[in-house]
C-alpha positions in Angstrom: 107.1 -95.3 189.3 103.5 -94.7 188.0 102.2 -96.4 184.8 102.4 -93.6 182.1 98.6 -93.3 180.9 98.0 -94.5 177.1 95.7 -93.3 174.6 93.8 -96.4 173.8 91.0 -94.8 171.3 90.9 -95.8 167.8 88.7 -94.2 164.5 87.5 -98.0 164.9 86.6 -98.2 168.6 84.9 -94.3 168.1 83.3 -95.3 165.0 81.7 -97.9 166.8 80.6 -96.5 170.4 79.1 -93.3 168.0 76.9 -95.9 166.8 75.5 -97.6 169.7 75.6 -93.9 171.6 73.4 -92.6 168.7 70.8 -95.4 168.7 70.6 -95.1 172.6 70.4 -91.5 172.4 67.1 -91.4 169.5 66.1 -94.7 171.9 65.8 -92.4 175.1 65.0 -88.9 173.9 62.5 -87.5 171.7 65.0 -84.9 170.6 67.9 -84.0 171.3 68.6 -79.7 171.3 71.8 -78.1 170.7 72.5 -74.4 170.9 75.3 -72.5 170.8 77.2 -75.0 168.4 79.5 -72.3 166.3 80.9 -71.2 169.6 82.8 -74.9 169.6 86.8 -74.2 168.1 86.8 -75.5 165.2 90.8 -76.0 165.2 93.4 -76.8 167.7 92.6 -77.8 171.4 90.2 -76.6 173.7 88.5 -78.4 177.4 84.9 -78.6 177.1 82.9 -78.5 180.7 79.8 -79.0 181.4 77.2 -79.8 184.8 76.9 -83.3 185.5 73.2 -84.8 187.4 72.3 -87.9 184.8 74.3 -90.9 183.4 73.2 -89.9 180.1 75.6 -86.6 180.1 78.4 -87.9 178.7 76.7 -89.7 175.7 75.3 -86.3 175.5 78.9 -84.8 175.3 79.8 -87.4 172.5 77.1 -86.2 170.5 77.9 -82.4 170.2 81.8 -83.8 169.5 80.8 -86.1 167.5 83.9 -87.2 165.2 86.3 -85.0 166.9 88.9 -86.5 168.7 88.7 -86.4 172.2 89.1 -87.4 175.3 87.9 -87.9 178.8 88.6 -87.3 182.1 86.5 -89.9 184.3 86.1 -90.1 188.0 88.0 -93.8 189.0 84.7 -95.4 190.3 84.0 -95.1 186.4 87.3 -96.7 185.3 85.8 -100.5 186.9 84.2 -103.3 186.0 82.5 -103.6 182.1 82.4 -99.8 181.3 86.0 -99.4 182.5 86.9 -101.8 179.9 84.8 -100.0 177.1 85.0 -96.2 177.8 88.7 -96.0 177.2 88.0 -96.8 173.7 86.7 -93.3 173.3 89.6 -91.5 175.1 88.4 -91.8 178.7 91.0 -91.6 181.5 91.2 -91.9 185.1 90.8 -88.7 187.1 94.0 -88.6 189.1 96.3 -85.1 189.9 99.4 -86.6 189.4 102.2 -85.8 186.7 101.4 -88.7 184.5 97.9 -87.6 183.4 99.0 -83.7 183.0 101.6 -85.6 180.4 99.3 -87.3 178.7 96.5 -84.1 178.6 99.1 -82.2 177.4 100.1 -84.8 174.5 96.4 -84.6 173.6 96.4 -81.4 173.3 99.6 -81.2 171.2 97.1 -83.8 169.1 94.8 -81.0 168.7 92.1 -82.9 170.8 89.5 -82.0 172.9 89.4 -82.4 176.9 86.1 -82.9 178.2 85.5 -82.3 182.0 82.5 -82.7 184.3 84.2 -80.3 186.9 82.0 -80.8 189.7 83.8 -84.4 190.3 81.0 -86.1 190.6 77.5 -86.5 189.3 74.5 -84.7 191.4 70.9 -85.3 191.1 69.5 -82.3 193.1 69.8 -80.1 190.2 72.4 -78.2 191.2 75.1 -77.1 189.8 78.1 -77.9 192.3 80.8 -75.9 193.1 83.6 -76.8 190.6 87.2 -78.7 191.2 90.0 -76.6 190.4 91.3 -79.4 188.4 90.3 -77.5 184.9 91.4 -74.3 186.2 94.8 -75.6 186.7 95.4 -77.5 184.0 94.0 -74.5 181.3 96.6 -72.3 183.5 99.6 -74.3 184.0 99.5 -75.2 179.9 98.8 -71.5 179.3 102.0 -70.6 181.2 104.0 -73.2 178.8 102.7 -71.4 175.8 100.3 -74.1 175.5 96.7 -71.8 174.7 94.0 -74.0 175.5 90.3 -72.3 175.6 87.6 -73.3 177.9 84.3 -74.3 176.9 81.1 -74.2 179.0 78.1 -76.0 178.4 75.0 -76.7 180.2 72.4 -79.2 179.9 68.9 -79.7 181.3 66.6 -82.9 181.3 62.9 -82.1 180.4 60.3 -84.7 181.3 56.7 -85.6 181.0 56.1 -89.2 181.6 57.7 -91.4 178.6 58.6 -87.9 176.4 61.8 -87.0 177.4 64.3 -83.7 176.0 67.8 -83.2 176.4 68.5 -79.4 176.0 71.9 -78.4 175.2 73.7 -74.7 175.4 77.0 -74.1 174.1 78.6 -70.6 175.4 81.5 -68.5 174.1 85.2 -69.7 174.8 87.0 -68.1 179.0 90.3 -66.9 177.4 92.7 -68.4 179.8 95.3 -65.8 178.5 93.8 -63.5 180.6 95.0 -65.1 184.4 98.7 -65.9 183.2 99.5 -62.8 184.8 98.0 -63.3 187.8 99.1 -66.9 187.6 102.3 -66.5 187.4 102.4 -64.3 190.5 99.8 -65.8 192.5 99.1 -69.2 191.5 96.4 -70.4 194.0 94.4 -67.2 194.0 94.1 -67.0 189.6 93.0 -71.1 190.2 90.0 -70.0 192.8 89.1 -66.7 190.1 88.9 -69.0 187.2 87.3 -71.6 188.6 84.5 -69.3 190.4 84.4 -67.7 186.7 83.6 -71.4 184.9 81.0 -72.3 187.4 78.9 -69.1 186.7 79.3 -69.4 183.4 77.5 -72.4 183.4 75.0 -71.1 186.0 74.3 -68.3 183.5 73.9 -71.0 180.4 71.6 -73.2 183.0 69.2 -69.9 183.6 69.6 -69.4 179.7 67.9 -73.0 179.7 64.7 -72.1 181.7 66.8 -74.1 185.0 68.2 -73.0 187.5 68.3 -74.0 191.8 68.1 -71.5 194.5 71.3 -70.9 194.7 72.5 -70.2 191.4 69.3 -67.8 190.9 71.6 -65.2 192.5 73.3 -65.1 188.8 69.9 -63.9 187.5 70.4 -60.3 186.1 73.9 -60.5 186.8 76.5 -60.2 184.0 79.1 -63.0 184.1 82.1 -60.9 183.8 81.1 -58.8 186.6 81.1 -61.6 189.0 84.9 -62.2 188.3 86.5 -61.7 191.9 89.4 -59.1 191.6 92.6 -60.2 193.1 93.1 -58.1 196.0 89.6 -59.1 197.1 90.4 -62.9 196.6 93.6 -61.8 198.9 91.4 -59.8 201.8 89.0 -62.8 201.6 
């Protein structure tokens, strides 16, 4: 039997790493820019995704949460050595699909806390914006279907450099109603997964472009309204 997972955050232990993240933060950057802020729930649960190419992402993340409660879903590699022993004082977790971690998301949730996910399941540094896991997908539909409503959030960010002056760019877009897959969820699972997650990952294509950044191959998104991109179910079924 697996080890159930524990929250081991404290207002103590994120009172503290808010500190030392801010300083390194004002440290590294010249500024820091968020847009898109109201579109952040400001009650009850939500997942918060966003592209991943820089180490300094997830202190990024922490910012725009700043004291809400949160936590985080980090790739194993992360869970090791000295940062494994700190980061799980602000709510990160191991990244594993097993029925352990959905029980303690969902506990979270039932918290009111805050999910953050870097759904490409790794961190990139071509600039690209990955194809995305289905890990968010699934665990936004499968609490859905419990009567668990839990919003996703996209976010983008973008690095701008010249030499020593350094900006992190920030844009926060409007909450994917999960509500709107149950029904195709519920009577085929595996193809509402693929639609939502091909829906997240141009969402935050579209926020990228919105930034002034964008790679080849998200450039197809240019012009193209998100919504209108959403794959329809029979041709996810022809496909």
């Amino acid at each position: 039997m697996k080890k159930r997972l524990v929250d081991r955050k404290s207002w103590y232990s994120v009172g503290i790493l808010n500190v030392i993240n801010n300083i390194a933060l004002k440290t590294h950057f010249r500024s820091v820019e968020i847009e898109g802020k109201e579109n952040l729930p400001q009650d009850g649960s939500y997942i918060l995704i966003a592209n991943h190419y820089s180490r300094w992402d997830p202190p990024l993340v922490q910012k725009v949460l700043e004291e809400r409660r949160s936590i985080y879903m980090a790739s194993p590699n992360e869970m090791k050595g000295l940062q494994g022993a700190i980061i799980p004082g602000i709510g990160a977790f191991p990244a594993t699909a097993s029925r352990s971690a959905y029980d303690f998301i969902l506990d979270q949730f039932r918290k009111k806390e805050v999910l953050v996910i870097f759904p490409e399941g790794n961190t990139f540094r071509d600039g690209t914006t990955h194809p995305f896991k289905s890990g968010t997908a699934r665990i936004a539909l499968n609490c859905q279907a419990i009567g668990v409503n839990v919003p996703i959030v996209p976010m983008a960010i973008r690095y701008v450099e010249n030499g020593a002056d350094r900006v992190a760019k920030i844009m926060i877009g409007k909450p994917v109603d999960v509500s709107e897959y149950v029904n195709e969820f519920n009577e085929l699972p595996s193809v509402a997964t693929k639609s939502l997650t091909n829906r997240l990952h141009r969402e935050v294509c579209h926020l990228k472009i919105s930034l002034g950044q964008f790679s080849d191959r998200e450039a197809i998104y240019i012009g193209k309204p998100v919504r209108e991109w959403m794959p329809r179910m029979q041709d996810q079924i022809g496909a």
